[in-house]
BAFI-3210 file (N, C-alpha, C; in Angstrom, 3 decimals, decimal comma, padded with zeros to 6 digits):
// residues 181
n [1|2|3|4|5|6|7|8|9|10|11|12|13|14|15|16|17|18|19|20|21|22|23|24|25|26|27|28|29|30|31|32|33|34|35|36|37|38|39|40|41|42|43|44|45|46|47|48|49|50|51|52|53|54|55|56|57|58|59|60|61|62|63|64|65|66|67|68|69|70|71|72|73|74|75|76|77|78|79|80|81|82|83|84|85|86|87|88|89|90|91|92|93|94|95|96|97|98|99|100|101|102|103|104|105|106|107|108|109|110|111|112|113|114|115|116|117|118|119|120|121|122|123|124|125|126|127|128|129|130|131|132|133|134|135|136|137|138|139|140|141|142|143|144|145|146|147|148|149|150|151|152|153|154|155|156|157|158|159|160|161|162|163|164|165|166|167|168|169|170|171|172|173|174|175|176|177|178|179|180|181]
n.u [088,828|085,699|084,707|082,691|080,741|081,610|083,263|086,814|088,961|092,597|095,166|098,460|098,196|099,512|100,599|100,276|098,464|095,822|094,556|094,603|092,171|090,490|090,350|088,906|086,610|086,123|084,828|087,457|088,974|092,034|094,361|097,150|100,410|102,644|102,612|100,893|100,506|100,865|098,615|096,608|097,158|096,690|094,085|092,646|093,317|091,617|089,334|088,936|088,747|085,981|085,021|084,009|086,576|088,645|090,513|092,601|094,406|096,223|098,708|099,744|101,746|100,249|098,507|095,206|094,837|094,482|091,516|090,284|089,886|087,691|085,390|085,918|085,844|083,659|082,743|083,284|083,074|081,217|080,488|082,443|083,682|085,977|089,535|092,232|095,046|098,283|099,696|103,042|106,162|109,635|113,008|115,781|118,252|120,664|121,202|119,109|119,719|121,130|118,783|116,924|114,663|112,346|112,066|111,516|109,003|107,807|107,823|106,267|104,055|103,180|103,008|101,809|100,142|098,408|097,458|095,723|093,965|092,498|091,737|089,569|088,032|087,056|085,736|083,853|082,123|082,053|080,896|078,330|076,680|076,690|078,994|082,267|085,282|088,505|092,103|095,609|098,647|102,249|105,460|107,582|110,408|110,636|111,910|113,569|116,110|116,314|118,694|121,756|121,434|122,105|121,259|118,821|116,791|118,069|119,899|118,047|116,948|116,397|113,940|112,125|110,939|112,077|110,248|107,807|105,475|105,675|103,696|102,714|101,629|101,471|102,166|104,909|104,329|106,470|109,365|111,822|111,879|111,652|113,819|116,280|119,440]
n.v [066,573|068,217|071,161|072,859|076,040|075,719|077,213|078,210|078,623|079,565|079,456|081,464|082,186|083,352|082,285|079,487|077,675|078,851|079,328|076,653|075,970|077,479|076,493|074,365|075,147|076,538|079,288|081,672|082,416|084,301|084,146|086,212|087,383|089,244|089,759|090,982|091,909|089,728|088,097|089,556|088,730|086,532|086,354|087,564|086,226|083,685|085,169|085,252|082,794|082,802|082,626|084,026|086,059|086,447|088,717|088,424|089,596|088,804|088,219|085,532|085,113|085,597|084,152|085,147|086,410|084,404|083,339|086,102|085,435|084,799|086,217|087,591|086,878|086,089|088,023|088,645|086,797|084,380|082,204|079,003|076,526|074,413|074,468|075,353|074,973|076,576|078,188|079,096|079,406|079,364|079,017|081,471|080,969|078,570|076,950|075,440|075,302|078,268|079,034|082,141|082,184|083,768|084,070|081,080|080,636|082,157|080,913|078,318|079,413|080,231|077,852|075,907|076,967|078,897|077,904|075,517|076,956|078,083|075,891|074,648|077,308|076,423|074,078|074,375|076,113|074,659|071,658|073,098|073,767|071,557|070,250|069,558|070,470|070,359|070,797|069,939|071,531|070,513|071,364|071,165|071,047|069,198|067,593|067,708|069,493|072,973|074,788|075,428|075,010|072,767|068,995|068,110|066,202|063,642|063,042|061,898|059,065|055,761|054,888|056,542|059,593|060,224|057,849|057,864|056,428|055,178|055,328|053,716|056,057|057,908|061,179|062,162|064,748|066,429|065,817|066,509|067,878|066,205|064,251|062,226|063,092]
n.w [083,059|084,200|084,815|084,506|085,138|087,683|090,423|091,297|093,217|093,635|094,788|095,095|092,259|089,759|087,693|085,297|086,456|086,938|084,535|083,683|085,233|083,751|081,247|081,604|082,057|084,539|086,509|087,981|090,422|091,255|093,078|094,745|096,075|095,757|093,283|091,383|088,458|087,228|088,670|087,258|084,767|084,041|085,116|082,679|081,039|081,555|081,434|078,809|078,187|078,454|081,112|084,331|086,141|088,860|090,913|093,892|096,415|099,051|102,257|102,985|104,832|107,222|108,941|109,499|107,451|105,640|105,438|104,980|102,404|101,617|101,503|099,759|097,580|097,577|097,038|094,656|092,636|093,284|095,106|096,498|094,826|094,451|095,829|095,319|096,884|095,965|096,855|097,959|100,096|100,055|101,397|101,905|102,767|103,384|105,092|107,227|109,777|109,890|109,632|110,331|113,442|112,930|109,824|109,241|110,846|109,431|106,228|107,839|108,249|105,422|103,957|105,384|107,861|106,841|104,574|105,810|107,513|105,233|103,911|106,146|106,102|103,373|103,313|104,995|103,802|101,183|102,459|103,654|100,757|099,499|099,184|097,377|096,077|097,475|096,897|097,496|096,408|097,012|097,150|094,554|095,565|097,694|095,781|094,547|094,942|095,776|093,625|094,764|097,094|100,244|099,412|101,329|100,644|099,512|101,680|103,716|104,667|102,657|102,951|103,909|105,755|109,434|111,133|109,681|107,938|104,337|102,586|099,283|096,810|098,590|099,599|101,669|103,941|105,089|103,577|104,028|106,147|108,239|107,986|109,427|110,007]
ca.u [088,218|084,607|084,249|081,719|080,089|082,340|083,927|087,903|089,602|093,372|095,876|099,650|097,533|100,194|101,250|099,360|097,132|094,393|094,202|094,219|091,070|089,547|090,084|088,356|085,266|085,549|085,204|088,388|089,730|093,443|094,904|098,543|101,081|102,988|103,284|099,453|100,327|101,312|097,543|096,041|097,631|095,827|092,318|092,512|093,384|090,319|087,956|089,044|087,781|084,521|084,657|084,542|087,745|089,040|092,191|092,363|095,667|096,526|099,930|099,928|102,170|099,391|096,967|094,353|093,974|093,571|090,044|089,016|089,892|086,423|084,283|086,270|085,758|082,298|081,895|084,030|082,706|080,802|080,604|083,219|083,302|087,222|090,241|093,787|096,260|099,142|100,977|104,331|107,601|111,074|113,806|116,814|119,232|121,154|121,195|118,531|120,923|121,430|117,641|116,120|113,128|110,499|111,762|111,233|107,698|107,141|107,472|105,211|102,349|102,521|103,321|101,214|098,650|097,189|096,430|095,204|093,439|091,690|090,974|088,996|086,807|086,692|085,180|082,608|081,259|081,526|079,160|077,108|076,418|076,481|080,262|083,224|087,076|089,852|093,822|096,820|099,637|103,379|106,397|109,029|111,557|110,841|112,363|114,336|116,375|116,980|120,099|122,827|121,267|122,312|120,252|118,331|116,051|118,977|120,327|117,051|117,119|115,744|112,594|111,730|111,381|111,839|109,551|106,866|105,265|105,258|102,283|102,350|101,019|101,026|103,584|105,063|103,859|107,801|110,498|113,179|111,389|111,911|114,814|117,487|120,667]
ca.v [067,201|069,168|072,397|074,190|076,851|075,714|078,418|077,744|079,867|079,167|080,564|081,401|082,242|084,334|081,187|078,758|076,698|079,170|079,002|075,133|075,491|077,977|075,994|072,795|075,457|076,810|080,454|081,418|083,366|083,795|084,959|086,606|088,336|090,643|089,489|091,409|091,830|088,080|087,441|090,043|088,488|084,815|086,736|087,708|084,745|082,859|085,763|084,858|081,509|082,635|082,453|084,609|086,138|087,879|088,976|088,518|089,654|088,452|087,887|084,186|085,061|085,931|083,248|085,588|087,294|083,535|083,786|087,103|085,702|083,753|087,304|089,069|085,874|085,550|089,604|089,307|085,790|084,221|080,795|078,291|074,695|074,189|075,524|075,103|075,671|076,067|079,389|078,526|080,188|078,348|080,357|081,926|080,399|077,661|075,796|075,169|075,695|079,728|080,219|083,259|081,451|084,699|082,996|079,791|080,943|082,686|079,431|077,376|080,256|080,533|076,798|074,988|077,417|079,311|076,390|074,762|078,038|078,374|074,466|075,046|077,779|076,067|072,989|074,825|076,339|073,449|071,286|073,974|074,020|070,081|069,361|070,234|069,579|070,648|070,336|071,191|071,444|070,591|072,216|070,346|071,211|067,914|065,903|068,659|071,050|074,262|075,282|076,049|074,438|071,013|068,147|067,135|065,023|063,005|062,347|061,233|057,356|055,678|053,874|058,056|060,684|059,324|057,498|057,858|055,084|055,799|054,523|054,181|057,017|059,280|062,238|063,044|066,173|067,074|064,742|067,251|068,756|065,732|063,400|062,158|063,171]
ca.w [084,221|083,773|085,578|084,452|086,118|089,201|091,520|091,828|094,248|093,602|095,806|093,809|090,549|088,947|087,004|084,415|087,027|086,711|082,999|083,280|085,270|083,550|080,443|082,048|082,615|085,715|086,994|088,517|091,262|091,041|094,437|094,389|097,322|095,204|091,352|091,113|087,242|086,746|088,543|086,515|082,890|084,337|084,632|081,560|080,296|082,117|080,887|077,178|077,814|078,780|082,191|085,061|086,963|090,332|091,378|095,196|097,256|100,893|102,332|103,547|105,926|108,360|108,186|109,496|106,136|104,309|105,523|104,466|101,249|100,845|101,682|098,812|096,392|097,138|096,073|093,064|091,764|093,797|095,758|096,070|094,268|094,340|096,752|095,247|097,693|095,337|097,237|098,580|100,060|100,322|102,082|100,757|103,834|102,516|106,082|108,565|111,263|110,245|109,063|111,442|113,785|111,818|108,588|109,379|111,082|108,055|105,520|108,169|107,880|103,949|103,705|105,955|108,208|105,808|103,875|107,096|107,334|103,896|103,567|107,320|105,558|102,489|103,998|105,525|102,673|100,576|103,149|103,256|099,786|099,302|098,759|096,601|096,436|098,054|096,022|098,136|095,863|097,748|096,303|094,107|096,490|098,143|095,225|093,436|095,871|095,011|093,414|095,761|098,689|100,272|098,827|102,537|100,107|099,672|102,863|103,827|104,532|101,721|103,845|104,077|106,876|110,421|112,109|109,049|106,880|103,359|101,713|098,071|095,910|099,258|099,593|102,967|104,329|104,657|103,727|103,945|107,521|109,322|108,179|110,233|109,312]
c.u [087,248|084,763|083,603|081,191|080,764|082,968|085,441|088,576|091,411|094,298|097,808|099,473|098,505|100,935|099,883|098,293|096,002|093,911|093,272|092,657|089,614|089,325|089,488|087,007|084,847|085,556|086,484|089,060|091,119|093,709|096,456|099,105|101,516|102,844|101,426|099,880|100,450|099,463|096,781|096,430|096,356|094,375|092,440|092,599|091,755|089,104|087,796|088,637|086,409|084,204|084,972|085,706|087,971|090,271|092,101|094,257|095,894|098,069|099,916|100,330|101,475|098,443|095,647|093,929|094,064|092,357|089,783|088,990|088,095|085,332|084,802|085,653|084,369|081,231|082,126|083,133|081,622|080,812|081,397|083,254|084,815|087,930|091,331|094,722|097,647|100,272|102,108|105,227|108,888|111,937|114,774|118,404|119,514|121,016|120,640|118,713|121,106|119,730|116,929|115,022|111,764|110,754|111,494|109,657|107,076|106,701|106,427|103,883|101,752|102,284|102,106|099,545|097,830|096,701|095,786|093,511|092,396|090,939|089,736|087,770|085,976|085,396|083,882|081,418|080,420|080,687|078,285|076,155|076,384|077,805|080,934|084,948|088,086|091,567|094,414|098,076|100,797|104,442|107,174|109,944|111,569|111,532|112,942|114,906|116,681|118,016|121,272|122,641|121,702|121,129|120,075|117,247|116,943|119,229|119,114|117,715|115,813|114,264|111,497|112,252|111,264|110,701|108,066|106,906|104,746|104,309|102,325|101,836|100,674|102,527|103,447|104,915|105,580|109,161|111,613|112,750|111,928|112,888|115,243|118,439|121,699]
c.v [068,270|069,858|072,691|074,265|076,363|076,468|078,245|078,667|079,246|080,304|080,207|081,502|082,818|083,593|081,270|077,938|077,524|079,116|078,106|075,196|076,020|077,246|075,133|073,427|076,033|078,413|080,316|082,705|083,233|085,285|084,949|087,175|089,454|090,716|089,842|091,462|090,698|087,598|088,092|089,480|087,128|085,241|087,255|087,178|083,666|083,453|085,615|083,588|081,571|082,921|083,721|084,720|086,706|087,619|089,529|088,478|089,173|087,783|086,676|084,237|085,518|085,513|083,719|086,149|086,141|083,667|084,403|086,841|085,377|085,019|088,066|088,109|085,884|087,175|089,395|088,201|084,706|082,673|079,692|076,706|074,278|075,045|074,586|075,949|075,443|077,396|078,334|079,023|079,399|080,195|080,241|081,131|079,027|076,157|076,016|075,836|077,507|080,176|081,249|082,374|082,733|084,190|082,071|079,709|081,404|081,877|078,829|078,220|080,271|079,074|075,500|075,877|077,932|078,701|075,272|075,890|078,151|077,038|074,574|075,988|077,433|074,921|073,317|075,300|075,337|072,752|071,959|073,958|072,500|069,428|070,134|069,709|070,564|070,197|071,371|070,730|071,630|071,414|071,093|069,940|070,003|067,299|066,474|070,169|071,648|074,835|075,673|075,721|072,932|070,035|067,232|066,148|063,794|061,977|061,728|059,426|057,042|055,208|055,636|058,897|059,664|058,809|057,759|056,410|056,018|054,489|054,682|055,189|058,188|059,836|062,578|063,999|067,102|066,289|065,631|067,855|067,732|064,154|063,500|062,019|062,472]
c.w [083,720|084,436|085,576|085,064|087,539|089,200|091,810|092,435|094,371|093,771|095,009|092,753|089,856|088,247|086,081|085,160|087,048|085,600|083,097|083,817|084,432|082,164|080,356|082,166|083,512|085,659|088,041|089,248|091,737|092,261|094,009|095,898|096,702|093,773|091,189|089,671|086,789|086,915|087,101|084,942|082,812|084,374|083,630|080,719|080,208|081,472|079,406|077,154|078,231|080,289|083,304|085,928|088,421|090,462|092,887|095,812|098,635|100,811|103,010|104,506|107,185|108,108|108,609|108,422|104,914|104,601|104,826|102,850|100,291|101,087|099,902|097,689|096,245|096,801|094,808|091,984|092,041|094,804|095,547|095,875|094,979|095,365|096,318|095,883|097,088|096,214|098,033|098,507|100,612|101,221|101,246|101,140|103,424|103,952|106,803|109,732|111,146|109,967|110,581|111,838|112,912|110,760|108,553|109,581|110,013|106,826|106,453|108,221|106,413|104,053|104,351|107,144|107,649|105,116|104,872|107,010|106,087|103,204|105,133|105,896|104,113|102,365|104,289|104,731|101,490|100,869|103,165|101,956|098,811|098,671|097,532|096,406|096,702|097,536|096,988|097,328|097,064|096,800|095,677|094,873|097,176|097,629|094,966|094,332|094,739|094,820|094,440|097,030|099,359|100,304|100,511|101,930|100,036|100,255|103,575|103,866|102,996|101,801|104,099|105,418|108,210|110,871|110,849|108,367|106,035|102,782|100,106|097,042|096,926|099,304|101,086|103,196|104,229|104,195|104,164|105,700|108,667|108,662|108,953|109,228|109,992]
res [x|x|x|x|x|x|x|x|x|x|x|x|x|x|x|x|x|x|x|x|x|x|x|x|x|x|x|x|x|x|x|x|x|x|x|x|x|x|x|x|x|x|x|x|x|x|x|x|x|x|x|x|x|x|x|x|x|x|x|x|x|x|x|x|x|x|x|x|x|x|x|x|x|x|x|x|x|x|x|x|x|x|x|x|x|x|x|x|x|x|x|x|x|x|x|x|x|x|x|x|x|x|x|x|x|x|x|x|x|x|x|x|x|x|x|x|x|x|x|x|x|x|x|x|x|x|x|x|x|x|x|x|x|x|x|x|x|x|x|x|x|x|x|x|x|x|x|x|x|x|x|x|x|x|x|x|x|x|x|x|x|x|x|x|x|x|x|x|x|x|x|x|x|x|x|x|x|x|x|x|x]
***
């Protein structure tokens, strides 16, 4: 994969996926919620390969502030090629049945509107500017629960989530969201 001189705006940077892109070439804006020294280690990483960095904060959980992320990106670095939607929050509640409805609301804002949200302004820019690509990373947690929780990947029928057709090489939006148990 070439990058260069492309714009990647990748949301959960406080990992290794901003490296990877900056190692492919790209400039790279590594968005964070709280782990700001985890982004900050990843721009510094990216700027050792040459390439430009930013370290952009917003709390997902209020998909009004994925937007403002593309005003801050296009001070710090400038115009966007790429939009990896890799942020993502699981809950701590072991069963469905006790999670709080604001936690639950809270996973479908990081999880699914703000990346609704930030692919929307991404889009826009991109046509604008004659095209680009869009990656929405899912979580593991689909195939691989998390420790101590009951495996609803599982119980799943094996044909998938209800009432979906799985298509070869596509991933259900939730398998675990909408089995029948």
């Amino acid at each position: 994969m070439q990058l260069e001189d492309k714009t990647a705006l990748v949301t959960g940077a406080d990992s290794g996926i901003g490296q990877a892109f900056a190692h492919a070439g790209a400039n790279v804006a590594g968005h964070y919620h709280g782990d700001e020294a985890g982004a900050r280690r990843i721009a510094q990483q990216v700027e050792q390969h040459g390439r430009r960095a930013g370290v952009l904060q917003a709390d997902l959980g209020d998909p009004a502030k994925a937007g403002r992320l593309f005003a801050e990106l296009q001070a710090q670095i400038g115009p966007l090629d790429r939009l990896v939607n890799n942020a993502g929050r699981g809950t701590k509640v072991a069963q469905s049945l006790n999670t709080p409805l604001e936690e639950f609301l809270r996973v479908l804002h990081v999880d699914l509107v703000s990346p609704w949200v930030l692919c929307q302004h991404a889009a826009r820019q991109m046509l604008g500017r004659g095209g680009g690509v869009i990656i929405n990373i899912t979580s593991v947690h689909e195939e691989i629960p998390i420790e101590g929780q009951p495996d609803a990947a599982r119980r799943c029928p094996r044909e998938g989530p209800a009432g979906a057709t799985i298509i070869p090489g596509k991933v259900p939006l939730s398998s675990t969201l909408s089995c029948a148990l």
